[in-house]
N, C-alpha and C positions, 0 to 999 in steps of 0.2 A: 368542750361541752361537759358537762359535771351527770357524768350517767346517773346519779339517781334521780335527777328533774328531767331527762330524757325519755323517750316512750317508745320506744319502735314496733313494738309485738304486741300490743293492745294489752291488757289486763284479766284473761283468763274470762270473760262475762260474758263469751259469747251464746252459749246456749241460756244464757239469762236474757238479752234483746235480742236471739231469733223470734220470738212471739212478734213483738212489733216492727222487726225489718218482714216476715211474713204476710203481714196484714196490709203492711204499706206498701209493698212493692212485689208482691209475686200476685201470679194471676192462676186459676183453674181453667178460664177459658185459652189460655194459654198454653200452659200445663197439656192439657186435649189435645190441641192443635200440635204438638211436639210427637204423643203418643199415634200421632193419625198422620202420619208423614207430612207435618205442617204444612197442611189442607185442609179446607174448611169452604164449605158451598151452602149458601143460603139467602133467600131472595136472589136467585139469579143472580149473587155476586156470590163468584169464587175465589178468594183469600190462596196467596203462595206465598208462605212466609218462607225467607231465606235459610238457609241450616245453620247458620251462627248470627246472632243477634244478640243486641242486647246487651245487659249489665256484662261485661267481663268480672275475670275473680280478682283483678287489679282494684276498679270500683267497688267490688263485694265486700273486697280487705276493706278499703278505703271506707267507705261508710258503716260498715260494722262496728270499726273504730271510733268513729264517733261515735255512734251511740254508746259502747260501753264507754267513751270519755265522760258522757254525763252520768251513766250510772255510777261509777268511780269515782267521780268528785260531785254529789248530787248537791251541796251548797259553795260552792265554787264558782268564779265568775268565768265561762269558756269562752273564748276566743276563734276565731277564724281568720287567717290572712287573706284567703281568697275565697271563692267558691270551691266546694271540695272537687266539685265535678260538674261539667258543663251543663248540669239538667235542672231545671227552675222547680220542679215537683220534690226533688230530694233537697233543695236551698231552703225551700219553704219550710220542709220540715222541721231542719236544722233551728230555723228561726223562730218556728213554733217551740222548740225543745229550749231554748235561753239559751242558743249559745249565738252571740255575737260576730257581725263580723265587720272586722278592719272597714272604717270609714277611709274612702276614696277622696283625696282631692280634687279641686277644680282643674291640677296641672297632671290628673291621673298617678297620683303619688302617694302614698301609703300614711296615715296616720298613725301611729303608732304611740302617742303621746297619753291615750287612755288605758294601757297597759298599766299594771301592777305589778309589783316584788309579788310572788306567791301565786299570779293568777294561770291561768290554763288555756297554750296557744296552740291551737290543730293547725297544723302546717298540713294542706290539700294535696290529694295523691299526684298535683305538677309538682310540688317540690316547691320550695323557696330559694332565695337568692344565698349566696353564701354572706351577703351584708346583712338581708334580714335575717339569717340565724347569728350573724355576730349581733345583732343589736339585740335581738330577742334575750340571747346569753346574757346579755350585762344590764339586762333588767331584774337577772334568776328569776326566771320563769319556766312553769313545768311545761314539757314541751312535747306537743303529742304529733312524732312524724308519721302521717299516711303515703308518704311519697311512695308511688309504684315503682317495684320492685325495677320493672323496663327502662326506669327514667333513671335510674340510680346506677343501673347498664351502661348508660352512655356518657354521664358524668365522669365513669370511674375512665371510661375511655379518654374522655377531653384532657383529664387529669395526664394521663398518659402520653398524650402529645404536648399537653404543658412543661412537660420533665424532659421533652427530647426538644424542646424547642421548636416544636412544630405551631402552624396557626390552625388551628378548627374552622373548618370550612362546614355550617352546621345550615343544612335542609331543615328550613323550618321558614315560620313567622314571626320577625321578628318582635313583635307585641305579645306573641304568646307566654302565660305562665311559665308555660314548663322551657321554653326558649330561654328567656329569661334566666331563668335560674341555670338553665345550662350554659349560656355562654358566661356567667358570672363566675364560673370556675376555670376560666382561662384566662391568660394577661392576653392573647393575641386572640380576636374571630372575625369572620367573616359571614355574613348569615345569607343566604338564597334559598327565594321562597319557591320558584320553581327551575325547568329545566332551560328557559330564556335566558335567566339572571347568571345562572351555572354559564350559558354558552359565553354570555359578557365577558364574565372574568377571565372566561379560558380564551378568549382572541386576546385582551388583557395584556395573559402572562405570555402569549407567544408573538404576537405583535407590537406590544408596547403601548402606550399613549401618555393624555395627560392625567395625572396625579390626582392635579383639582378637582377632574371630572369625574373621576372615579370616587373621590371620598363626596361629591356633592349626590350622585347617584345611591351610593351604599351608606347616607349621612345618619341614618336612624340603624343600620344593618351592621358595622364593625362597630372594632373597641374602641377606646381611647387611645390615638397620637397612631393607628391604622398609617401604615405606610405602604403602597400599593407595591410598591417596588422592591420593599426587600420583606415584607411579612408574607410574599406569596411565595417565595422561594421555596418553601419546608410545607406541605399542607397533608392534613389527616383529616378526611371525612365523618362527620358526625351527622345526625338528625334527629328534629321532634320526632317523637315514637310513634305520631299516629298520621305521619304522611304519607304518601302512596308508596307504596315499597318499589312497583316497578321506575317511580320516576329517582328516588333516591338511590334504587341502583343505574340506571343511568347516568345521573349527576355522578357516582365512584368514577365508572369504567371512564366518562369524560375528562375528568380529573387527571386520571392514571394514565389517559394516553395524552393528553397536555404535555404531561412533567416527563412521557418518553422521548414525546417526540423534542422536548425541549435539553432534556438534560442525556437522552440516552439510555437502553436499559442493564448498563453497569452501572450506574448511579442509581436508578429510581428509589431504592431503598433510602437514600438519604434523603428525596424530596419527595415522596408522597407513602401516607401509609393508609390500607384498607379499613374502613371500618367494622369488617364484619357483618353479621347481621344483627341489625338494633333496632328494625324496627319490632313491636312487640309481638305476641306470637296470637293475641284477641283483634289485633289490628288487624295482623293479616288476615285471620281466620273469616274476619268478616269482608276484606273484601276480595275473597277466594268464594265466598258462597256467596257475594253479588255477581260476582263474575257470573257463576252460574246459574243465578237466577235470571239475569237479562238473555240469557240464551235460550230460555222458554217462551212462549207464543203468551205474550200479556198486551193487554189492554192499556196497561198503565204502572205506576210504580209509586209508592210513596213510603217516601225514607224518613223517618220519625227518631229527633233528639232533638238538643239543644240548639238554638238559631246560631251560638257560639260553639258550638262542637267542631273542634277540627276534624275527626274523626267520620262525623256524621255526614261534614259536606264533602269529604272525599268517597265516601260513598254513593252521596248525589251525582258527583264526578263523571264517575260509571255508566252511571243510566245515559248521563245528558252526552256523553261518547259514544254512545250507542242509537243514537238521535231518538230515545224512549221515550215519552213522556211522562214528566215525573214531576212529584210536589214533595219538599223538604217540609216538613213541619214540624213543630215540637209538644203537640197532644190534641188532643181531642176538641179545646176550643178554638183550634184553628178551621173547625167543619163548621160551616155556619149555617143556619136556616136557607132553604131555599136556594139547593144545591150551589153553594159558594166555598171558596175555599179559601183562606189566606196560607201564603206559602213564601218561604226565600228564595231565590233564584240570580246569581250572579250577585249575591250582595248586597240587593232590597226586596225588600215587602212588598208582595203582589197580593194583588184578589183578585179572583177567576170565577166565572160565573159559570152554572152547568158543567163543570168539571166533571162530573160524574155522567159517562153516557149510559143511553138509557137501555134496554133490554140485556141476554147473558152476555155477563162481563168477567174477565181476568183481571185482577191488580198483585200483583207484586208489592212485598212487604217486607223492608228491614229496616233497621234501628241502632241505632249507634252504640258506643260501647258503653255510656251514661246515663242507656232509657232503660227506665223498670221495667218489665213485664206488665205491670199496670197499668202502664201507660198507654203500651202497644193495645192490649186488653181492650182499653175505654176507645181510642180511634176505630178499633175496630167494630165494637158495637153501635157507636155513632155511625161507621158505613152502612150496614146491617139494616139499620133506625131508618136509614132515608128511603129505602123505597120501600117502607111503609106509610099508611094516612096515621094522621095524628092521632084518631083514637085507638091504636094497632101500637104501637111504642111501649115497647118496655123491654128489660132484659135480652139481651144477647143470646 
């Protein structure tokens, strides 16, 4: 990569687009609600906002970054490979600002064909593929990496078990961005998305089976030429950054007693090495203060981000473990007139009617690591709005 059409550290502009990262995504009723022991009571509803929410300094970098990309080349044509960040309020912006982004194909594949010599590509704080930065390079394009910090964590890691000849055994989805890009830095992986898939393998490598059935089972999850039987011999645990930490440590300790009870522990060093802790330290943080949020006496819970947030639905996770009642949305027109609510819930779009019960109420409140404060803000005031009449509405 030719460091001077590289970008890692943004361009010094940041106290020149804090004004409109301010305006667009931070809130004062928020802000309140932080300084008041993230509490808030009115109309007989009582607001418990979680103790860590919201944007991380992962996404802060991340979109920061863009902004000063277009201050910094303000007649330049900017580019996006993907969504910077799971959240449809900060996409929009991007798009209102001219910067483009990567047309999708019909087979989910990247276009890349409208690129130019000279023009300006934000690679999203998931990171890119290590092919899309090789094709990027051999277009010479200036190249603006928001990849967080976490995700670059665990790459540097996969790298590591690619030089000892280990296979990455990487906790994730395998559809996701940031997957993606991470398994693309190993010739050998294996992807599981939960602690089911993990037990699979591990009967797998200690009982044996057939071959076929394993690579038709894991057919969209390993690499290319995957061979069940001798790429599971060596394995080093990886994961997306924003998956639940306790089940990714689970999937390790699983792993690690697999390959004792298989190989013995004078050997284990030679087939399985620990990943440390990777996943991020906003991931956790947030769902260390769900944990404790669902252990307060609530009514209800509604966890506000992207309907595509990994992050966010593992917070839903939580509640729905809890057997709490809970609505995933991702802003404020998901409240609809006449106490209704559209929400995700295992994968599809519901609508709920009367969601909201009536007389003093507790709801529980967090938000993924991809939702502005503005965002949080506006749901809120929309709860607020409802058990008023129509001519009583206004302001928060």
């Amino acid at each position: 990569m030719n460091n001077s059409n590289y970008h890692r550290k943004g361009f010094g502009l940041k106290d020149e687009v804090q004004g409109d990262l301010k305006s667009a995504y931070e809130s004062d009723l928020i802000g309140n609600l932080r300084s008041n022991g993230n509490t808030l009571t009115k109309n007989d509803i009582t607001i418990k906002l979680a103790e860590a929410f919201g944007f991380c300094w992962g996404v802060d970098r991340a979109v920061s970054m863009a902004y000063e990309t277009r201050k910094h080349f303000p007649d330049r044509q900017i580019w996006i490979t993907n969504e910077i960040i799971h959240n449809p309020v900060v996409n929009s912006n991007l798009r209102d600002m001219n910067i483009a982004f990567v047309p999708v194909q019909s087979d989910g594949s990247k276009d890349f064909s409208g690129i130019k010599k000279g023009e300006v590509v934000i690679l999203p704080a998931f990171g890119a593929s290590v092919q899309e930065m090789q094709l990027l390079e051999s277009k010479e394009c200036e190249i603006v990496d928001t990849t967080c910090p976490w995700v670059s964590r665990v790459w540097n890691r996969v790298v590591k078990y690619e030089r000892s000849d280990f296979t990455a055994i990487i906790h994730g989805k395998y559809n996701h961005e940031e997957t993606v890009a991470t398994s693309s830095r190993s010739k050998h992986y294996l992807i599981v998305q939960n602690l089911a898939e993990a037990e699979w393998v591990c009967n797998f490598i200690l009982e044996g089976g057939d071959p076929k059935q394993f690579l038709q089972k894991f057919k969209q999850s390993c690499s290319n030429g995957f061979d069940p039987l001798r790429n599971l011999e060596r394995v080093g645990i990886a994961n997306q950054t924003t998956m639940l930490k306790g089940e990714t440590e689970m999937i390790g300790k699983l792993f690690e007693k697999t390959m004792l009870r298989k190989y013995g522990p004078e050997k284990i060093d030679e087939h399985f090495l620990s990943p440390g802790d990777t996943i991020c330290d906003a991931t956790q943080e947030r769902q260390d203060a769900m944990l404790k949020l669902v252990d307060d006496p609530l009514n209800l819970i509604l966890v506000i981000g992207g309907f595509n947030s990994s992050n966010t639905g593992h917070l839903q996770e939580i509640a729905q473990s809890r057997g709490l009642r809970s609505y995933h949305i991702d802003g404020p027109d998901c409240l609809g007139p006449g106490n209704v609510i559209r929400h995700l819930e295992d994968g599809q779009m519901h609508v709920t009617s009367d969601w909201l019960p009536s007389g003093e109420i507790v709801i529980g409140v967090t938000a993924g690591a991809s939702t502005p404060d503005q965002v949080v803000a506006e749901v809120l005031e929309k709860v607020f709005s409802s058990r008023l009449a129509p001519s009583q509405i206004g302001p928060a």
